[in-house]
C-alpha positions as CSV (number, residue, x, y, z in Angstrom):
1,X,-5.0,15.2,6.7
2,X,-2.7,16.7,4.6
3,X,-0.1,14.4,3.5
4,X,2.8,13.2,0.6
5,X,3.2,17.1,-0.3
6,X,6.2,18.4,-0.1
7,X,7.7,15.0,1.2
8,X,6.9,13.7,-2.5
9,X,10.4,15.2,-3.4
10,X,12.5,12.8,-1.1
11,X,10.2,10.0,-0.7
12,X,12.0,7.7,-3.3
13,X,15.1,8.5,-1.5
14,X,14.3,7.5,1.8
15,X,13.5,4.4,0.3
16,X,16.0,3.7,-2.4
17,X,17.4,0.7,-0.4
18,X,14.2,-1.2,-0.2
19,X,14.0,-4.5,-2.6
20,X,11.0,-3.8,-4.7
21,X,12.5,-6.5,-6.8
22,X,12.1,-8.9,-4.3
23,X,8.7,-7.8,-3.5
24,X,7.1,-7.8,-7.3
25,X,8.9,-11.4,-7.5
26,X,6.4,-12.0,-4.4
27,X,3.5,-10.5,-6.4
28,X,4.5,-13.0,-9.6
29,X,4.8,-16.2,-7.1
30,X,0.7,-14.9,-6.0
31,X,-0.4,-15.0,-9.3
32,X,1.2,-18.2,-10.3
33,X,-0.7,-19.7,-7.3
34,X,-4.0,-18.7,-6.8
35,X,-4.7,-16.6,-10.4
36,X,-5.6,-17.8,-13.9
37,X,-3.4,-15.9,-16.3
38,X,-3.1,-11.4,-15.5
39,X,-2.9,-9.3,-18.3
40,X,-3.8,-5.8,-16.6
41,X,-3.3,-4.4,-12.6
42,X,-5.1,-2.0,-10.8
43,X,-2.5,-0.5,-8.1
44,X,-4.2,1.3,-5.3
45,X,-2.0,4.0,-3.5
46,X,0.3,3.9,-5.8
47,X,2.8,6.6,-5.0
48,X,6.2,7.2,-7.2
49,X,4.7,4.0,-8.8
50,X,8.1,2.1,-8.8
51,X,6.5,-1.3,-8.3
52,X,4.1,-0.3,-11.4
53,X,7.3,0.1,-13.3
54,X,8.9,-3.1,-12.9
55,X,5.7,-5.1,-13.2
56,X,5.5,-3.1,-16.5
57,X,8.4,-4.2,-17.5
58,X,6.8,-7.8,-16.8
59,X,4.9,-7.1,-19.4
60,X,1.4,-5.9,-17.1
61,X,-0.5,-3.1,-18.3
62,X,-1.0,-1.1,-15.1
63,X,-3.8,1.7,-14.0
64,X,-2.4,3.8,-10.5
65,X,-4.3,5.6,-8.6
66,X,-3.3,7.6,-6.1
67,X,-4.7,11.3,-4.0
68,X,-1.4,13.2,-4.1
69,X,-1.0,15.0,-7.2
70,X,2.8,15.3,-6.4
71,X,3.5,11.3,-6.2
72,X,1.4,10.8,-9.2
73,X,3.9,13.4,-11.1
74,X,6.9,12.2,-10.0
75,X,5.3,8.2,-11.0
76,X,4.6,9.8,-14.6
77,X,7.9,10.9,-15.0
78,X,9.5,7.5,-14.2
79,X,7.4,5.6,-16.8
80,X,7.5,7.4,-19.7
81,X,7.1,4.8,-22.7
82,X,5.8,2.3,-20.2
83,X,2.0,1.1,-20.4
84,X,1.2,2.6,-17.5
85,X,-1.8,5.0,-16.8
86,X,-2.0,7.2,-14.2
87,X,-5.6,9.0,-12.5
88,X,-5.4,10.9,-9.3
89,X,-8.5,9.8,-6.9
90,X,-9.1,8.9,-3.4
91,X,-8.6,5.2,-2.6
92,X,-12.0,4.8,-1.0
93,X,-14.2,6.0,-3.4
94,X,-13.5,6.1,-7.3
95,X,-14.8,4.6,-10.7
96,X,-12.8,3.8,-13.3
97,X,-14.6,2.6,-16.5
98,X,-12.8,-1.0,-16.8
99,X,-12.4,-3.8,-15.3
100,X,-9.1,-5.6,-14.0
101,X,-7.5,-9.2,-13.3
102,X,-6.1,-8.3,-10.6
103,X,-5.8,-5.0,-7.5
104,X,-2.7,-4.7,-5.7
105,X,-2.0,-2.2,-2.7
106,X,1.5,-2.4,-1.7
107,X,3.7,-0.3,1.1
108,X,0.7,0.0,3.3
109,X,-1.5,1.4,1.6
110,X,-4.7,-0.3,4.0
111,X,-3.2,1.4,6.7
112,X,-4.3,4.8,5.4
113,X,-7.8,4.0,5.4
114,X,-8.0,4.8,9.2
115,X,-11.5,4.6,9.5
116,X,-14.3,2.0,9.1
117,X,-16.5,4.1,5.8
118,X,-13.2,4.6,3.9
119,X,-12.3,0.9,4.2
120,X,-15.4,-0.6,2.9
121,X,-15.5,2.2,-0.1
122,X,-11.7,1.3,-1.2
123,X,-13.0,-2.1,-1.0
124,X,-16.2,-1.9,-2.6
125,X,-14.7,0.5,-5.0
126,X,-12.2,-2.0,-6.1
127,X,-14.7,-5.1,-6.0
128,X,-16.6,-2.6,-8.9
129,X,-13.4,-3.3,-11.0
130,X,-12.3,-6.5,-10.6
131,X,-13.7,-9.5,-13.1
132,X,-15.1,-12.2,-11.1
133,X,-12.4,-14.3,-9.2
134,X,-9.9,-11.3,-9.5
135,X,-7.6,-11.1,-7.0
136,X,-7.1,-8.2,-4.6
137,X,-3.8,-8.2,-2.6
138,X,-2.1,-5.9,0.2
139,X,0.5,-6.0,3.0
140,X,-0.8,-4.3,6.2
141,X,0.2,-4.0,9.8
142,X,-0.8,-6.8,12.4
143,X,-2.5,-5.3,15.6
144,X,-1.2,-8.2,17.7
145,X,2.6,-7.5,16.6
146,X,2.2,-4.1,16.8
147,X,1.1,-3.8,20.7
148,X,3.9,-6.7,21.5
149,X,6.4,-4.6,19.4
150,X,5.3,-1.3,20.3
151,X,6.5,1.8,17.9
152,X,9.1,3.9,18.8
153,X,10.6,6.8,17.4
154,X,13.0,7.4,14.6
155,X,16.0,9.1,12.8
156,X,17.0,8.3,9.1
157,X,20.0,9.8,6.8
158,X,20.0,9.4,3.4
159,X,21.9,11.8,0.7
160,X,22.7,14.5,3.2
161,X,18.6,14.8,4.4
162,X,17.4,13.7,7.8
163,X,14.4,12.2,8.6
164,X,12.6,12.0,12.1
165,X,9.7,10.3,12.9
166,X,7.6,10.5,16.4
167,X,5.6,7.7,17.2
168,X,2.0,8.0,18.4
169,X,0.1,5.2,19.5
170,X,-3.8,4.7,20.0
171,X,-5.0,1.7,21.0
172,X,-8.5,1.8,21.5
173,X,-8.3,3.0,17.8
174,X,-5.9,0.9,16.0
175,X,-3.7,3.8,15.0
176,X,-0.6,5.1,14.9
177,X,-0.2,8.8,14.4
178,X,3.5,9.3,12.4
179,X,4.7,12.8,12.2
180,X,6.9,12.7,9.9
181,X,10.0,15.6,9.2
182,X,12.8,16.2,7.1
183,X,15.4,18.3,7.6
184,X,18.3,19.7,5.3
185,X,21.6,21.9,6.3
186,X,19.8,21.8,9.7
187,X,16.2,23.4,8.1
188,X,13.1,21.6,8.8
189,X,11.6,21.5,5.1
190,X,8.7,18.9,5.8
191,X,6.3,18.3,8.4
192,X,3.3,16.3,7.7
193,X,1.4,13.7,9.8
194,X,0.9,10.3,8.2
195,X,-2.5,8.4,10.5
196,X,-2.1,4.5,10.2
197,X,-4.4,1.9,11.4
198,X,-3.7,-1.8,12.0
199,X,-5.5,-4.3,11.9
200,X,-6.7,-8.1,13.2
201,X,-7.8,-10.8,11.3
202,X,-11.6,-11.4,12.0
203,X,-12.1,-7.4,11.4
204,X,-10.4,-7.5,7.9
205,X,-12.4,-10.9,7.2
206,X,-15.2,-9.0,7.7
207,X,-14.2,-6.3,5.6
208,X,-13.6,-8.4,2.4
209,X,-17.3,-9.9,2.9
210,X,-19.4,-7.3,3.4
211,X,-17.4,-6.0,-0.2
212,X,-17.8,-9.3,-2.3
213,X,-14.1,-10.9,-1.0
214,X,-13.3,-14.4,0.3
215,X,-10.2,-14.3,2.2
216,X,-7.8,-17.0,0.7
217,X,-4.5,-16.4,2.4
218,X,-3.1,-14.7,5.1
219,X,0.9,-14.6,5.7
220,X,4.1,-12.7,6.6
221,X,4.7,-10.3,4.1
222,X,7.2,-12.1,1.2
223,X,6.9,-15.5,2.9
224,X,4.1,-17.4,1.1
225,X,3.8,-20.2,3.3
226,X,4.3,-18.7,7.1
227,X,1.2,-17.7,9.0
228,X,0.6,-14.3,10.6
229,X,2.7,-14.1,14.0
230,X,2.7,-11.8,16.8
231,X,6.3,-11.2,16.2
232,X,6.0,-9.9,12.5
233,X,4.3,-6.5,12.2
234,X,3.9,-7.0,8.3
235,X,0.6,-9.2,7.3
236,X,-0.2,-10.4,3.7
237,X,-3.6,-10.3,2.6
238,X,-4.3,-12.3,-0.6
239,X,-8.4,-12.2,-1.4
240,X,-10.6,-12.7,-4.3
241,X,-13.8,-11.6,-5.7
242,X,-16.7,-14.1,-5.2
């Protein structure tokens, strides 16, 4: 699947108006309750790397990783003179040569890993650099919200491009096929499909097991002390290496 190409270009964008403030505020609140002190981040997936940035300027030294040479361009440029480093690989199966307090993947980036081999590698893959009791946290979609909320299809504006998305949903494999395409002065300039799975609780469990993970929380996304819900697509994982 050939994705986050040409899209790269207006991917921060699209997404200017979302509060990654609000959300690396979340990741410091998950830390100060179930972490002893984190010093360095491993970011899976991690795109234009604007959460990187801000946790940087926390004062976290940050390794992203990501499988689109064009995100991780775009990421470098942004964080020039930050301590960021950057290393383009596959989510579900690198080695990096280190190991980490903590692994974040943030904006979905479990939904990507569509099938059940590339789940366990990103997992066990990540386990490989964690310290012992590092945490690995992600947001990801909620299979019993998602069939009571089913997707629909979508247009978004934003500086002057158009965006449409159309909606496919496959139940009996826990994914959602999102074509995705931009237009501009009427030309269609992007096309790419974007293949996300969701997920239910006792399959992720398992998941984090088999890999060396004890689940310790699961909640709404940016609401620490909910529980999942059938009306919230967005789940919170918080797990830790045993």
């Amino acid at each position: 699947m050939t994705n986050f190409k040409e899209y790269s270009n207006y991917y921060d964008s699209f997404y200017k108006d979302k509060d990654y403030n609000k959300e690396v505020e979340f990741l410091e609140e998950i830390i100060k309750r179930y972490s002893s002190p984190v010093e360095n981040i491993l970011s899976l997936g991690c795109g234009t790397a604007t959460h990187d940035a801000l946790l940087a300027k926390k004062g976290f030294k940050i390794m992203g990783i990501d499988r689109s040479e064009e995100m991780l361009e775009i990421a470098k440029e942004k964080t020039r003179n930050l301590p960021i480093e950057f290393k383009c690989c596959d989510n579900s199966n690198f080695y990096l040569d280190k190991k980490f307090d903590m692994a974040i993947a943030m904006f979905n980036v479990v939904g990507y890993q569509t099938e059940n081999d590339a789940m366990e590698g990103m997992l066990k893959s990540t386990a490989n650099c964690l310290k012992e009791g590092g945490l690995l946290v992600f947001d990801c979609w909620y299979l019993p919200a998602v069939l009571k909320d089913r997707p629909f299809d979508k247009e978004k504006e934003m500086d002057g491009v158009v965006r449409k998305t159309k909606q496919t949903l496959d139940i009996e494999k826990n994914f959602l096929n999102i074509n995705l395409q931009v237009f501009k002065d009427g030309e269609k300039i992007v096309d790419e499909d974007h293949g996300m799975r969701f997920w239910t609780l006792p399959e992720l469990k398992y998941f984090l097991k088999k890999a060396g993970f004890e689940l310790v929380r699961a909640c709404k996304f940016l609401d620490l002390d909910s529980g999942v819900s059938e009306d919230n697509w967005d789940m919170f994982i918080i797990a830790k290496k045993i």
